[in-house]
C-alpha positions in Angstrom: 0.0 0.0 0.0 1.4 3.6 -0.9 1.5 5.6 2.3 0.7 8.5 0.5 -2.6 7.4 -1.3 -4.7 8.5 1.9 -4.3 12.4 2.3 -7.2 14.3 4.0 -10.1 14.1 2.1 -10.9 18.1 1.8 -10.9 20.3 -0.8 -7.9 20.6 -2.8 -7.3 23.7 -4.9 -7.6 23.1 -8.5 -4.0 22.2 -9.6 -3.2 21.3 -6.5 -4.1 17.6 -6.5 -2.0 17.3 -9.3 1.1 18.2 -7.4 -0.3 15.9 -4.9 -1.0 12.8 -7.0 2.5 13.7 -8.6 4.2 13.7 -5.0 2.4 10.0 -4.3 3.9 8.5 -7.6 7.4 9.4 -7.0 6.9 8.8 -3.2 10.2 6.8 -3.4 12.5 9.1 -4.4 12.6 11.5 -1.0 14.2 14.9 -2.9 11.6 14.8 -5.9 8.5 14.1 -3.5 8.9 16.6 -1.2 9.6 19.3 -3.9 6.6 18.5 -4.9 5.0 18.8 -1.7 6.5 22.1 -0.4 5.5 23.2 -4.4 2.3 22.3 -3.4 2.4 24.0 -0.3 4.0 27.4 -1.2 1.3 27.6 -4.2 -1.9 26.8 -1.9 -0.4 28.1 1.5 -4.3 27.7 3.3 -4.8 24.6 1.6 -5.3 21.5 4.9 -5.7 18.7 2.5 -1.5 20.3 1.6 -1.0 20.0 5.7 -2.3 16.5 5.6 0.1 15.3 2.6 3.1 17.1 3.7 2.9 15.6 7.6 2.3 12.1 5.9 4.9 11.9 4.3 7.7 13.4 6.7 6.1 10.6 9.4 6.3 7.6 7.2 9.7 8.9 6.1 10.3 8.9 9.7 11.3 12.5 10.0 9.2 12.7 13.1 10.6 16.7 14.0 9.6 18.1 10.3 6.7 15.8 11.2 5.6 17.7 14.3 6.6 21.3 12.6 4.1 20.7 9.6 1.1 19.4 12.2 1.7 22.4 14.1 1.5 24.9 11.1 -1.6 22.5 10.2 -3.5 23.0 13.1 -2.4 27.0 13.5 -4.0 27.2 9.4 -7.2 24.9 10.7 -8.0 27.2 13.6 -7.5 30.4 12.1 -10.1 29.1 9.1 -12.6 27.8 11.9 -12.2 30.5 13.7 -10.9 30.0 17.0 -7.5 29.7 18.9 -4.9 27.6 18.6 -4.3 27.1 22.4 -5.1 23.6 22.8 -5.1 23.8 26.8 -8.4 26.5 26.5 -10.6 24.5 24.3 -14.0 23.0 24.9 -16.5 21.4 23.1 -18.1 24.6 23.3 -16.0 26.4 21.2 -16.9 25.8 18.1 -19.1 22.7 16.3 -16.2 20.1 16.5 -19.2 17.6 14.6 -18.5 19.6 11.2 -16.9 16.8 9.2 -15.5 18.1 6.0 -14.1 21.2 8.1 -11.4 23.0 9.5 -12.6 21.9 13.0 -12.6 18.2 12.4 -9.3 18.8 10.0 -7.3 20.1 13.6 -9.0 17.3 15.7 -7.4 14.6 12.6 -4.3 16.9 12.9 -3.8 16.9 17.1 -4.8 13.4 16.5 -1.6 12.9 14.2 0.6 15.4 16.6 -0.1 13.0 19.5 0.9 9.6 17.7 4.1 11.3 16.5 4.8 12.6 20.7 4.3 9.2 21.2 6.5 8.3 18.8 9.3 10.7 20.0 9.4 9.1 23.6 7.1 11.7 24.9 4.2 9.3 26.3 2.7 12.1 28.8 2.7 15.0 26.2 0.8 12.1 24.0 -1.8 11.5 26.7 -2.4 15.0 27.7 -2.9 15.6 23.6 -5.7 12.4 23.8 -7.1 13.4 27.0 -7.7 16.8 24.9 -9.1 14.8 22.2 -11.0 12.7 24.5 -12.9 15.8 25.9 -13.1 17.9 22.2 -14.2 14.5 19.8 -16.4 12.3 22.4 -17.8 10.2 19.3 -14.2 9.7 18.3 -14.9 10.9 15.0 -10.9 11.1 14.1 -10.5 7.4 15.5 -7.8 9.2 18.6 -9.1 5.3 20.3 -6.4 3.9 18.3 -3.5 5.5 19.0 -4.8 5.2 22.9 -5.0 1.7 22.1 -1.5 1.7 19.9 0.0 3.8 23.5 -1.3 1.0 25.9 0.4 -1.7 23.5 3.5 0.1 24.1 3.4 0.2 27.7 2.6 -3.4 28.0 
């Protein structure tokens, strides 16, 4: 299976999908995918399903820092277009309609989602379970499926 065939199912700016689908074919070679990606993402700087791609691909490369810097930018992008903070610490399910699917809210609950299995995978187990606590609390139908990587994070500790 191509790790790259999955990207965030948004809207992607016309032209942009076929950087995308371009990145995903040459996902071996490392240099010419993520010039494609970063092409993508300096041409269609508000684009999420861009975020999505661009995170994928620097976690199944397993460059988990560039990983963490692209979520972050993700989920800064997602709040400012949903229309709230980016303090993760001060939200509720009250502060905005988390239930949205196909939105900039449930994009940054996919994306803290993706931030926590990559703290996880840096060693940092209680930043991880504060970030699906967070979840836990904003995403109680678990909408972004944050079970799993609760589930993958007890497997560990076992």
């Amino acid at each position: 299976m191509d790790p790259m065939r999955s990207f965030y199912a948004g809207s992607v700016p016309a032209g942009i999908g076929g950087l995308l689908e371009q990145a995903m074919s040459v996902y071996a070679d490392t240099e010419q995918a993520e010039a494609l990606l970063r092409k993508a993402q300096s041409e269609a700087p508000e684009a999420l399903s861009v975020y999505f791609s661009l995170y994928k691909f620097y976690f199944y490369k397993g460059r988990l820092a560039d990983a963490e810097r692209v979520v972050r930018m993700a989920l800064e992008t997602a709040s400012r277009q949903g229309g709230f903070d980016n303090v993760i610490e001060q939200l509720t399910p009250q502060t905005t309609d988390w239930r949205q699917y196909d939105a900039p809210q449930h994009f940054y609950l996919f994306s803290l989602k993706a931030l926590a299995f990559i703290r996880l995978r840096q060693g940092d187990r209680e930043d991880c379970e504060r970030l699906l606590a967070k979840l836990d609390e904003l995403d109680q139908d678990d909408s972004v499926g944050a079970s799993v990587i609760r589930a993958f994070a007890a497997g560990c500790s076992a």
